[in-house]
C-alpha positions in Angstrom: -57.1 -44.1 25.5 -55.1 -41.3 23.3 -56.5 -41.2 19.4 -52.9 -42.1 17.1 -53.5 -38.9 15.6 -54.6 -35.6 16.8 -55.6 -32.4 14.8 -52.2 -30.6 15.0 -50.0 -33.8 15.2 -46.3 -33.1 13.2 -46.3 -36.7 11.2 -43.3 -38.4 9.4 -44.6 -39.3 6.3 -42.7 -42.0 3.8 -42.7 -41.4 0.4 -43.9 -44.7 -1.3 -46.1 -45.9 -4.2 -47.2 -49.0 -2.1 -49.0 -49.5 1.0 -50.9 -52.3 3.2 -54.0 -52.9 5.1 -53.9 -51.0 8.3 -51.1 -48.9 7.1 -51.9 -44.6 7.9 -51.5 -43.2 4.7 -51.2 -39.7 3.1 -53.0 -39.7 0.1 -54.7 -37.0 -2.4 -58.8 -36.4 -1.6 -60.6 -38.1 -4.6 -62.2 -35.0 -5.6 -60.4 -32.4 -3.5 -57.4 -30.9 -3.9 -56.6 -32.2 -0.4 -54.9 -34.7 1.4 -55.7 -36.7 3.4 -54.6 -39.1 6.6 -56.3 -42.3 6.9 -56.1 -45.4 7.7 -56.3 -48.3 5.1 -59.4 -50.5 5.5 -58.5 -52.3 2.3 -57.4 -52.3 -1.3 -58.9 -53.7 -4.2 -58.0 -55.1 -7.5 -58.6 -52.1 -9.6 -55.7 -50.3 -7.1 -58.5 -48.8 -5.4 -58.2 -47.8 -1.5 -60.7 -48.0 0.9 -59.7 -45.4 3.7 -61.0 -45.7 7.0 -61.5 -43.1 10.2 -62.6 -43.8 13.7 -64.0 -40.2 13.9 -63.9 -38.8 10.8 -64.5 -38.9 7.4 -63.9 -41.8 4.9 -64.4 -43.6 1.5 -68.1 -44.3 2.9 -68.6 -40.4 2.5 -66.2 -39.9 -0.8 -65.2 -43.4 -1.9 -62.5 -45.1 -2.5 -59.0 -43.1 -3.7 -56.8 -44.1 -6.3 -53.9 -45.8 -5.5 -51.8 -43.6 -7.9 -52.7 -40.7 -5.6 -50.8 -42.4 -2.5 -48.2 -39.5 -1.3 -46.6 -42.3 1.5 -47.4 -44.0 4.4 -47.0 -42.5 7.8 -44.4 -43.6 9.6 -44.0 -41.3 13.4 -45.7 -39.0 15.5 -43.4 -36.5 16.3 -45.7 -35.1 18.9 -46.7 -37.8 20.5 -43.1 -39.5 20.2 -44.5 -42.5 18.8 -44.1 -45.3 15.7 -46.6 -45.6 13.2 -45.2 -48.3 12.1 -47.3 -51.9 12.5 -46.1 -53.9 14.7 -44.1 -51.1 16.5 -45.7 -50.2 19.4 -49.0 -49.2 17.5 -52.0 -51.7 17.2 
């Protein structure tokens, strides 16, 4: 089975200050100045997101982000000519 996402993958990203469980995100490195693409595991009541990755690392290694530090959710692999979108040909 492909990953979603490889290393040098071109994603769509959609600028947003909201975002749901499962969603890819793009969002700013808690203590990096990075970003980062993850998936959401889940987000709290203090607008804190747990991000998750199958391979890679997560908020188990670095925490949880800060909501306020969402950049958009991902929305289509233009390499691998696919959705992101739930529910769109992506599980």
């Amino acid at each position: 089975m492909t990953p979603v996402l490889e290393p040098k993958d071109i994603v769509f990203i959609r600028p947003t200050t909201e975002c749901h469980k499962d969603d890819i995100v793009a969002i700013r490195h808690p203590h990096k100045k990075t970003i980062l693409i993850k998936y959401v595991k889940e987000i709290d009541e203090n607008n804190l997101v747990e991000l998750s990755s199958p391979t890679g690392t997560d908020s188990k290694e670095f925490g949880k982000a800060a909501l306020k530090h969402l950049i958009g959710v991902a929305t289509y692999n233009y390499s691998q000519k696919k959705s992101l979108i739930r529910g769109n040909n992506f599980s």
